[in-house]
N, C-alpha and C positions, 0 to 999 in steps of 0.2 A: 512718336507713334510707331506702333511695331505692326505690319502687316504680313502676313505669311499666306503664300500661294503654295499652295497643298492638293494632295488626292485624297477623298475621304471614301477610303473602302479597305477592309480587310488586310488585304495582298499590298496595300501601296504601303510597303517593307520602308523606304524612306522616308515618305513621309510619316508614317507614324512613329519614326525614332525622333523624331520633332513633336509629334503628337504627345510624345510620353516625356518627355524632356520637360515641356512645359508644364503639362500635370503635377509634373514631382515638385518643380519648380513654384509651383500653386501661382502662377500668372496666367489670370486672366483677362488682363486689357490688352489684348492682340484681336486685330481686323481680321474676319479671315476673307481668303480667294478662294476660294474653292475652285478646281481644274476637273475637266472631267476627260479623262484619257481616250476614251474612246470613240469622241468628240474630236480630240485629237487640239484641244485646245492649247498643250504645251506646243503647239506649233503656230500660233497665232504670233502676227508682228509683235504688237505688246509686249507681248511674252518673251519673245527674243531677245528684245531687247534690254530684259533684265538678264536673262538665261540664253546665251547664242547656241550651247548644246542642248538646249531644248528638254532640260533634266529638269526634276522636281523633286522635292519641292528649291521654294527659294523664298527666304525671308528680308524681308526690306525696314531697316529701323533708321527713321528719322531720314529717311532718303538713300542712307548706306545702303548697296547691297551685299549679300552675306548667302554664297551658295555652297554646295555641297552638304548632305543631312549631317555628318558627323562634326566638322565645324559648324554649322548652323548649332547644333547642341551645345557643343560647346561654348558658343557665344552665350547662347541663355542662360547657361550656370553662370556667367560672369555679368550678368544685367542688373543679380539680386545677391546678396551675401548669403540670405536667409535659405536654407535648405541645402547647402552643398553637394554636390556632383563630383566633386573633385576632391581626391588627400590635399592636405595642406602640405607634405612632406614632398619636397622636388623631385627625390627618385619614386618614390610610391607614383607621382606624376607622369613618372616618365614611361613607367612599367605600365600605367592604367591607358596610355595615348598608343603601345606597342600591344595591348588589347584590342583596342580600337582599330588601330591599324588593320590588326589578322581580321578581323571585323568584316571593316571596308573590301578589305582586299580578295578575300576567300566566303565570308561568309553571305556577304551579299549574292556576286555571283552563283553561289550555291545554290542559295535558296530560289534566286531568279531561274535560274534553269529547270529547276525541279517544278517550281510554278508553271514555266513554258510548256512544260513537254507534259501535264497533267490538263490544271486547271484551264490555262491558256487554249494550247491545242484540242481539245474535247470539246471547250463551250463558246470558243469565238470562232463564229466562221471564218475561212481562208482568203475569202475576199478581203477582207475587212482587214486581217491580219497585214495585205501584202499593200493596201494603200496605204498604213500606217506605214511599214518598213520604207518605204520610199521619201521619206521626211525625215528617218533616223542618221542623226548627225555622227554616231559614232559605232567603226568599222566593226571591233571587237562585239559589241554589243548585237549590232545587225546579226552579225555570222552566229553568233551564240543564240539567239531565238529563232534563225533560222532552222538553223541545225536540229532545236531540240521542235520544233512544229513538223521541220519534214522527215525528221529521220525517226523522230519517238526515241523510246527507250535504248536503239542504236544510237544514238547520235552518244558521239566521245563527251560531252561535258556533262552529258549524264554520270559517267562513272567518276568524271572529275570533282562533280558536287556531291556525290557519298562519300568521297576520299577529304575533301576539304572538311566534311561536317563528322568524320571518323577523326580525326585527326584533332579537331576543333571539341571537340568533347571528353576524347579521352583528357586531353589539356586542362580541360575546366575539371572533370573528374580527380586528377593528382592534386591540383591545385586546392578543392575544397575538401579534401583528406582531413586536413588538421582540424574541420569543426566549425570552421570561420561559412556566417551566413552567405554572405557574396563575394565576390572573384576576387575585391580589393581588400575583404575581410569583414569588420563590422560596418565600414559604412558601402549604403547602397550609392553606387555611382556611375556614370555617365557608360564604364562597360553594359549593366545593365539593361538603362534605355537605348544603346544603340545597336544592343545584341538582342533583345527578346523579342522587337518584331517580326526577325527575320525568323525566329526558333517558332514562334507562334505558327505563321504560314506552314512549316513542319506539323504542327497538332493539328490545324483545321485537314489538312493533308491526309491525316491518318497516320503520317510515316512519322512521327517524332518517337515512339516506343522501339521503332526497330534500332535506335541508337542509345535511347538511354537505359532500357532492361536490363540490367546487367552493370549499371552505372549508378548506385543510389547515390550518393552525393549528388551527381548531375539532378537528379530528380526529385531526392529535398528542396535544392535550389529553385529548380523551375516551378514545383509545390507554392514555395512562398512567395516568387513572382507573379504568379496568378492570379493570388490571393491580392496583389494591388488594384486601384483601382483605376491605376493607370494604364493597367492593361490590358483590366475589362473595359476599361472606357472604347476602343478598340473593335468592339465588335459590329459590325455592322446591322443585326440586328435579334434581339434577346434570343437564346440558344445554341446561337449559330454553332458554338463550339462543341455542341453535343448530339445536333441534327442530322443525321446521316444522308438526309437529303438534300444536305448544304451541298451548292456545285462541286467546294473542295474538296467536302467525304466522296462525294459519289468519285470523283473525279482519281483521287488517290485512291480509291480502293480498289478501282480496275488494276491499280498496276503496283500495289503494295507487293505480291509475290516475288515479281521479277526484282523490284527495290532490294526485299531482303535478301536474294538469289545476289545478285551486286554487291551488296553489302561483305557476306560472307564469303565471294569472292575475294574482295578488295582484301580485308583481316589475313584470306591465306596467303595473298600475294606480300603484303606488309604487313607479317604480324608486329613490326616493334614499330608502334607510330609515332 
């Protein structure tokens, strides 16, 4: 039995690298749990007790548990042979888990922040915000949504997440030089699903062109990503991605300026990234 406790909205950037893992995967005998964040349900006993950082999602097979989204993918390519995630060639492996890795490491963060100090900050009230933070199990994480709710477009992780998704792009840009459809080449792989939710929250934003114009590789790529139906599966509900009166557009577009201002910053401070 495979059950997975999940967020089912837009922005929940981990959970749907899990959402799209299984799609590709074409498994559908999984329970779902459905969590509702701001509910504050990942802090429920239950829940702890699967998850004691109080993180989601989290998958549970046959009683195992199996946390973290990018291992959680991971496992699901190895559930089924049929539809691979993964090179069969052990260093193609190694290079596709040091994707992942910058992934986890840089891109999440990024994107969380940039969600914080738009999406987040503009359409959750303050209240609400600071009774959650008081049940946040992890230090880094607290201070990084703090920062980006009270300080806005000041807050330092602001400039840190244009610097990680400039860095992170140019990368993917050298990389798909040579012609090849995806990061690993011709097969579509686990960098994929655990890298396009978090690029996604970027488009619903409005701010994903201020990085790739100028990048067409990056944006053939993202082209034919979109065009999956794993990604559109994703949306929370028909348009969203084109609606400008979706929270995210309105939200990003107050503060696309000062982004690109940042941006061009960043480039003249590091031009060789």
């Amino acid at each position: 039995m495979l059950e997975l406790y999940y967020l089912e909205e837009a922005d929940s950037i981990c959970s749907n690298r899990v959402l799209m893992t299984l799609n590709e995967k074409k498994i559908t005998d999984w329970i779902p749990k459905k969590l509702v964040l701001l509910n504050r349900d990942q802090f429920a006993p239950a829940y702890l007790k699967l998850n004691p950082k109080a993180q989601v999602p989290t998958l549970v097979h046959d009683g195992n548990v199996i946390r973290e989204s990018s291992i959680i993918c991971d496992y699901i390519d190895d559930l089924k042979t049929d539809y691979p995630l993964k090179p069969s060639d052990m260093a193609d492996r190694s290079l596709l888990r040091e994707w992942i890795k910058d992934s986890d490491e840089s891109g999440y963060q990024a994107t969380a922040s940039l969600n914080f100090v738009t999406k987040f900050r503009l359409e959750i009230p303050i209240e609400k915000m600071e009774q959650r933070w008081k049940s946040v199990t992890d230090i880094e994480r607290l201070h990084r949504q703090q920062s980006c709710v009270y300080d806005g477009m000041d807050s330092p992780y602001v400039l840190r997440a244009i610097g990680a998704w400039e860095r992170i792009f140019e990368k993917m840009e050298k990389t798909l030089t040579d012609g090849r459809p995806w990061i690993m080449g011709d097969q579509f792989t686990l960098v994929e699903t655990t890298c396009a939710p978090f690029i996604k929250v970027l488009e619903m934003l409005r701010l994903l062109d201020l990085w790739i114009d100028g990048r067409p590789n990056v944006k053939n790529w993202w082209e034919r990503i979109s065009g999956r139906e794993s990604l559109k599966a994703l949306e929370e509900y028909p348009g969203q991605g084109i609606d400008e009166n979706a929270p995210h557009a309105k939200a990003g577009l107050i503060v696309v300026d000062k982004v690109k201002e940042l941006i061009n910053t960043y480039r003249q401070s590091f031009p060789m990234v």
